[in-house]
N, C-alpha and C positions, 0 to 999 in steps of 0.2 A: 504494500500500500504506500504511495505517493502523498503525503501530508505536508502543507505547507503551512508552517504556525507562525501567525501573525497578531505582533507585539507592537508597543511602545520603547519597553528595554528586554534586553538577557545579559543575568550576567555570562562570564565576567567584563564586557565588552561596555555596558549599561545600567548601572543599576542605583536604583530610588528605594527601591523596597523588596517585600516576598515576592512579589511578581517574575522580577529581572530574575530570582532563585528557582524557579518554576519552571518559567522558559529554556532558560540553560539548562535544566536538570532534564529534561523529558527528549531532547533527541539520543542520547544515549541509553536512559532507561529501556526508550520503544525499540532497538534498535534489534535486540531478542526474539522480539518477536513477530521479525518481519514489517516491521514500518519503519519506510528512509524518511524522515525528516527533516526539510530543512527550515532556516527561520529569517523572515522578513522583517527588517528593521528600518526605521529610517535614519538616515544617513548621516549621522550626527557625527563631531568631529575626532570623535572618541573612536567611534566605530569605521571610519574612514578610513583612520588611522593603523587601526588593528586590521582593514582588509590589503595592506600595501603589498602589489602584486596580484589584485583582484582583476578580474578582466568584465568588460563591459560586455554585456549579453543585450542588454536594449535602449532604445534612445528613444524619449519625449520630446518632441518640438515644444506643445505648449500644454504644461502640467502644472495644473494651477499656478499660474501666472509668471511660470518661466522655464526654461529647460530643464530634462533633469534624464537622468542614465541610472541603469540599475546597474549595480555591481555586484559580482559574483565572488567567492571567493572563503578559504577556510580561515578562520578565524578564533582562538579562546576554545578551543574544540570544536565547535559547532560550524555546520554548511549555512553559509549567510547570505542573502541578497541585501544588497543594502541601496535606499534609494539616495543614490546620489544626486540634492538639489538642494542646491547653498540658499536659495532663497526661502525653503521652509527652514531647511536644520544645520545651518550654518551657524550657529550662535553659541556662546557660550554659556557655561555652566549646566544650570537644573534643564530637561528638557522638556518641561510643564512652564515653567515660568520665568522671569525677570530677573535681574538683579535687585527692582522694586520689592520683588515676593511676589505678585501680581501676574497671572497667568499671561500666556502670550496673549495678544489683541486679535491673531489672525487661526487660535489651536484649533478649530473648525474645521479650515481647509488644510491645516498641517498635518491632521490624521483621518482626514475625509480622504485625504492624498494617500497615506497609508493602506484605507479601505481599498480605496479605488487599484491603488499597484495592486493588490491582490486579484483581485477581478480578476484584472486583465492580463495576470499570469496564468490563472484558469483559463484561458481563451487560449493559450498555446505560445503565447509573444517569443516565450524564451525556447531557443532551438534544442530536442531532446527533452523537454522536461515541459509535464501536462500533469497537477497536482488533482489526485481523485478527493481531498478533503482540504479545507479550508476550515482552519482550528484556529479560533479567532477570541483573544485574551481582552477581556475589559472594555470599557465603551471606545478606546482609541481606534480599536476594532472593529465595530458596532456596526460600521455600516456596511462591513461585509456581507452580510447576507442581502442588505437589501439590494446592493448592484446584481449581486447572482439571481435574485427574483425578475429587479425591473430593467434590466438591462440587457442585451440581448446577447445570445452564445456561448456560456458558461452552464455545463454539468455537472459542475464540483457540489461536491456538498457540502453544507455549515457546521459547525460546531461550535458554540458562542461560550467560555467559563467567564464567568462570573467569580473574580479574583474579591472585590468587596463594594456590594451593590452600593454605597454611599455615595460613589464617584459615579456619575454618570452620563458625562457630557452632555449638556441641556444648553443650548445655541438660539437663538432668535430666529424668524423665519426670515429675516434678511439675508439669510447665507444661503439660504436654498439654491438660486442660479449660479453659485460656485460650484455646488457641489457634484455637478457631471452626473445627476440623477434623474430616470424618466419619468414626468411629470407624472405617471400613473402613481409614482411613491405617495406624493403631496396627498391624491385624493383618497386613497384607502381609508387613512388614519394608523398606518401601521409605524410611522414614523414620527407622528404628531404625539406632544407631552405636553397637555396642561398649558395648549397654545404656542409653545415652541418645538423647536422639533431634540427628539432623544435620540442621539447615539447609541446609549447601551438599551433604548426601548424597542428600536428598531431593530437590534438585532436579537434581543430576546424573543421579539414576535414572529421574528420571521426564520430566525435558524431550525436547520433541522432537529437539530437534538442541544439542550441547555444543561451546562453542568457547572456546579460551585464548587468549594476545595473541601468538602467535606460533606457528609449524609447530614447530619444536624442542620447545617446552614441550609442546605438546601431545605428542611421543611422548615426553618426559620423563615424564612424569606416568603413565604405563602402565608406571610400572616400578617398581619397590622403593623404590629409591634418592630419588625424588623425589614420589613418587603420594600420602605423607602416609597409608597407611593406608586411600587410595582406588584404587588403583592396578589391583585385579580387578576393582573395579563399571566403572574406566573400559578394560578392557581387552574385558573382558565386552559394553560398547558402542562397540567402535571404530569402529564404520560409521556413527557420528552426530559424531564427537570429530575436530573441525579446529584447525586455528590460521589464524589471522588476523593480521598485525603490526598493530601500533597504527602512528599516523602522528601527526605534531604539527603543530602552527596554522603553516602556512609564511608566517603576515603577521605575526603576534606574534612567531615567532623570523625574523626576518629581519637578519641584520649590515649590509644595504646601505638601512635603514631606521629600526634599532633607536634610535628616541630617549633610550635609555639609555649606550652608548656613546659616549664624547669624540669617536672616529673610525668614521663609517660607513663599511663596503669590502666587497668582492666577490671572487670567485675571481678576477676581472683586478687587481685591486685589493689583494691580500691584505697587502703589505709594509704598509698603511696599519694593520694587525695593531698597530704598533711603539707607536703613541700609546697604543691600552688598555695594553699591557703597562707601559707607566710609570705609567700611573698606577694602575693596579693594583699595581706594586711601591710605590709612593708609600703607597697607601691601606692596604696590608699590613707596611709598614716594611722591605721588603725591602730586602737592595743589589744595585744592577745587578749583573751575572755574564754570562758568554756561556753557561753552562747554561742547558737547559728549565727553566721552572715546570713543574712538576708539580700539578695540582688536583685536590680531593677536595669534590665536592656532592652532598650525602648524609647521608643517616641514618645514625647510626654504631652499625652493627650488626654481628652477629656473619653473619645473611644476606648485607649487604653483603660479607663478606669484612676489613671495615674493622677488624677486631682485629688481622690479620695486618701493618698499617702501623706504627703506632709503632716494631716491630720491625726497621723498615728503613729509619729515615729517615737514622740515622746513616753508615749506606753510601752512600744517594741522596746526601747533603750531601759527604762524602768522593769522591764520581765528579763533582763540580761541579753537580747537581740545585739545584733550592728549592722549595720544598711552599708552596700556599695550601690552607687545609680551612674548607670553611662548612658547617655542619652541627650536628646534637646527637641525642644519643641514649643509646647507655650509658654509665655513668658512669668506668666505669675506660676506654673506650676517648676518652674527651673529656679524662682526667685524661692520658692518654699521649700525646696530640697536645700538650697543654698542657707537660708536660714536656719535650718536644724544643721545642719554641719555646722554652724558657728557656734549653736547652742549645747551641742554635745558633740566637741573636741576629742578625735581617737575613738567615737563610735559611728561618726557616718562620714563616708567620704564620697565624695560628689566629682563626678567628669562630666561637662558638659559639650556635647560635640557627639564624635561617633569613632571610631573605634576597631578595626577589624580583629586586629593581634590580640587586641586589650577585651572585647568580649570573649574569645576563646580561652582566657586564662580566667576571665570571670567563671566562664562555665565548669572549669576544671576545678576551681580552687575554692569557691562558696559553696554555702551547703543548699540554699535552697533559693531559686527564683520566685519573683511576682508578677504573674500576669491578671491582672483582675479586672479584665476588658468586658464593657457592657454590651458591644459584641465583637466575633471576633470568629473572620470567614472559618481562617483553619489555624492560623499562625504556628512560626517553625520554633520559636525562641525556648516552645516548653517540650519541643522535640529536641533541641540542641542537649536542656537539659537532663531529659532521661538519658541521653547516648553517654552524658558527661558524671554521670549521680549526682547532678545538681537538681534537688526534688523541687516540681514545678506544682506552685502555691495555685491554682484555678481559679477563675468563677467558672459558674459550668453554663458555658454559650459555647457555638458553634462547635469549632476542630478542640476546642479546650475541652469540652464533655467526651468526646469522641477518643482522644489518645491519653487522657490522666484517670487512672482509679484512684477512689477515693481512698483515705486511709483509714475508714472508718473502722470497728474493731471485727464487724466481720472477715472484710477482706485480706485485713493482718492477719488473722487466724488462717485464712485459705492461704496466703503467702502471695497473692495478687497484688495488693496493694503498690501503687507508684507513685501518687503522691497528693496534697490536698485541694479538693475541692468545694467551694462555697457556693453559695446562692442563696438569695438575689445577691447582685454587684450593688452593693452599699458599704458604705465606710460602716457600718455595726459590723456587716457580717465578712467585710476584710478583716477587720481586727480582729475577730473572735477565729478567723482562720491562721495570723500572725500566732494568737497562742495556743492553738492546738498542735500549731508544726512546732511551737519552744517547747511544748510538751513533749512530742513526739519526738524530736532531737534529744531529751532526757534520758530516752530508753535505746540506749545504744543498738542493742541487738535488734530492736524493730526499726531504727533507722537505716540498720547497714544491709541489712536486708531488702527494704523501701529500695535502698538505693540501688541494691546488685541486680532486684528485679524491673526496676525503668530502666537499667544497660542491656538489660537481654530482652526489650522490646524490641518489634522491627520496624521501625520508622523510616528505612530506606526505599526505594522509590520501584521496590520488586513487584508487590503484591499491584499497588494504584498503576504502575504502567501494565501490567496483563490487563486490568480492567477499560481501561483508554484503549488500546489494543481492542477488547472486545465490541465497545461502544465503535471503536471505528466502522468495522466490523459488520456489526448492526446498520448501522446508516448505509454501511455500500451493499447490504443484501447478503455476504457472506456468512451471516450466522441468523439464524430466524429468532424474532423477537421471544421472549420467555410465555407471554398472551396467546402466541399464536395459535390456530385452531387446525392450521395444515398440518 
């Protein structure tokens, strides 16, 4: 099977978030099992960069509103085309926004453009290569499907995931005559949101088959509460609407390899844990304690739950706790980490910014993560932690219900247990999860255990690509639906 997955980023070439981790991870997982993959990016100068030695395979005279040449070419592992056109993605930095912060004025036609290359690789443009699926990542993608509906020549099929419905490119109807779309799109309503037109609406409505990063989220999202105002288009299709977990690179996160860590160790191995942890309190000013660390890696958003901390560090440090946070993002909620590091000196240490080397010693050397996201598609951070026996703290939404057992006393008794989770996401029922884990930290032997059984989870990307594989699969007719009556 011929699959063309079409992005915003992958890493290591592009990356903002789980997304660019996603993208990169799945041409190599699918490759097992017979699906070649490759991935459509646009042209940014990062990625331009990385394709040197690309060869050009097609040429735009006028693509939205100026030339532009695909470029071919292997890249960061991955088979890339990459659109080369300086006048959408010549620019520096983020590739969403500004140096303002302030999205770009023209992202409309910057990733309509993206849609549209897709298209019209399905139509045959580039010589030797005709993609039977079109796997199309977040609303930058969005209007992939709809060109393969209203535009003529294309028998590719859609695949539309749904990375985290809150983003969803929502554009005025002034952009419509940019957008290289047949006016039959305009009248359906398949493309129309609440008076403007939707990116990620249009292709949820019209793709052949809809999938989010996880089972939970996917029936999260058919409800009120989390659907974002898409929640009847996705209820209306739920016999196309799966989840998938995401899986992460099991050789890049590996603790019994990791050339970032002072000490390599294993689930036989784990007390070897002791050496990051100093120097992790070394490198964060902390003082030794027989309380957990506590760590926060992450965007510090009101999504993540992460407003609801500040407000509890003062307890954590009163029950024997220490907090590390690497991270940045709001500013009152960066100013209140910062605050409690001034107010308790040698118990919290604060990095504001981001981090590659400095997260992977986090994961290796603390005892336990916080993710207390009020939602939260699949996120990898409490997957890094189980690979790492850094026990990941939950609320239980999305991919967080999905890959943490709780540690309640039954599943310590079964010997299941990986680590804790809460609900509702509230600052009462964060805290009161803060000292169930200092409690549980207390009992050595059911912590080391917690721990050696979230390393011998499998959170790598084996099991979720056989299933992508099969969903392909399904869409191209090769495997009959599970319903069917033949």
């Amino acid at each position: 099977m011929e699959v063309l997955s079409v992005a915003s980023e992958a890493y290591p070439l592009i990356k903002t978030g789980g997304l660019a981790d996603v993208v990169g991870a799945l041409p190599a997982a699918l490759a097992p099992h017979g699906v070649s993959m490759r991935v459509l990016l646009p042209g940014y100068p990062k990625v331009l960069a990385a394709l040197e030695g690309g060869r050009e395979v097609y040429w735009f005279e006028d693509f939205f509103g100026g030339e532009a040449r695909l470029v071919a070419g292997r890249a960061g592992g991955l088979d890339v085309i990459a659109i080369n056109a300086p006048h959408l993605y010549d620019r520096p930095g983020n590739p969403y926004v500004g140096a303002d912060g302030k999205d770009w004025p023209d992202n409309a036609q910057r990733f309509a453009a993206l849609s549209f290359a897709a298209y019209e690789i399905s139509l045959g443009i580039i010589d030797g290569y005709l993609p039977d699926i079109l796997h199309c990542h977040d609303w930058q993608a969005g209007l992939v499907p709809a060109y393969v509906r209203f535009n003529p020549g294309s028998t590719a099929k859609t695949i539309v995931t749904v990375h985290n419905i809150a983003f969803q490119g929502v554009f005025g109807w002034d952009v419509f005559n940019a957008l290289k779309l047949d006016y039959e799109a305009s009248r359906t309503g398949s493309i129309e949101y609440f008076g403007n037109i939707g990116f990620l609406k249009a292709g949820l409505y019209l793709a052949d088959e809809v999938t989010t990063v996880s089972p939970t989220y996917a029936h999260e999202i058919r409800t009120a509460a989390y659907g974002m105002g898409l929640e009847g288009l996705l209820q209306g299709r739920s016999d196309t609407v799966s989840g998938i977990l995401n899986g992460i690179d099991a050789n890049e996160w590996n603790p019994a390899t990791d050339p970032v860590l002072p000490q390599q160790f294993g689930a036989s191995t784990i007390f070897n844990r002791a050496t990051n942890k100093a120097e992790l309190e070394q490198r964060f000013g902390l003082e030794p304690g027989p309380g957990p660390i506590f760590s926060v890696v992450s965007r510090l958003t009101w999504q993540k739950g992460l407003d609801m901390l500040p407000g509890l560090i003062d307890g954590l440090v009163e029950h024997g706790g220490r907090l590390i946070v690497l991270g940045s993002g709001d500013a009152a909620i960066e100013n209140g980490f910062a605050g409690a590091a001034l107010r308790h000196p040698g118990k919290i240490g604060v990095h504001i910014g981001y981090d590659e080397g400095l997260s992977h010693l986090i994961q290796g050397g603390a005892d336990a993560i916080l993710i207390p996201s009020r939602f939260e598609p699949c996120g990898l951070t409490q997957l890094y932690g189980l690979r790492y026996g850094c026990v990941p703290v939950v609320s239980r939404v999305g991919g967080l219900a999905d890959t943490v057992i709780d540690a309640n006393e039954a599943a310590i008794e079964a010997g299941v247990a990986t680590g804790v989770v809460f609900s509702p996401a509230t600052e009462e029922a964060l805290g009161e999860a803060i000292r169930r884990t200092i409690v549980l930290y207390a009992r050595p032997k059911v912590w080391h255990k917690m721990q050696r059984r979230g390393m011998k989870s499998d959170v790598s990307w084996e099991l979720s690509a056989e299933k992508y594989a099969d969903l392909y699969g399904k869409v191209l007719g090769h495997i009959r639906d599970d319903d069917s009556d033949d």
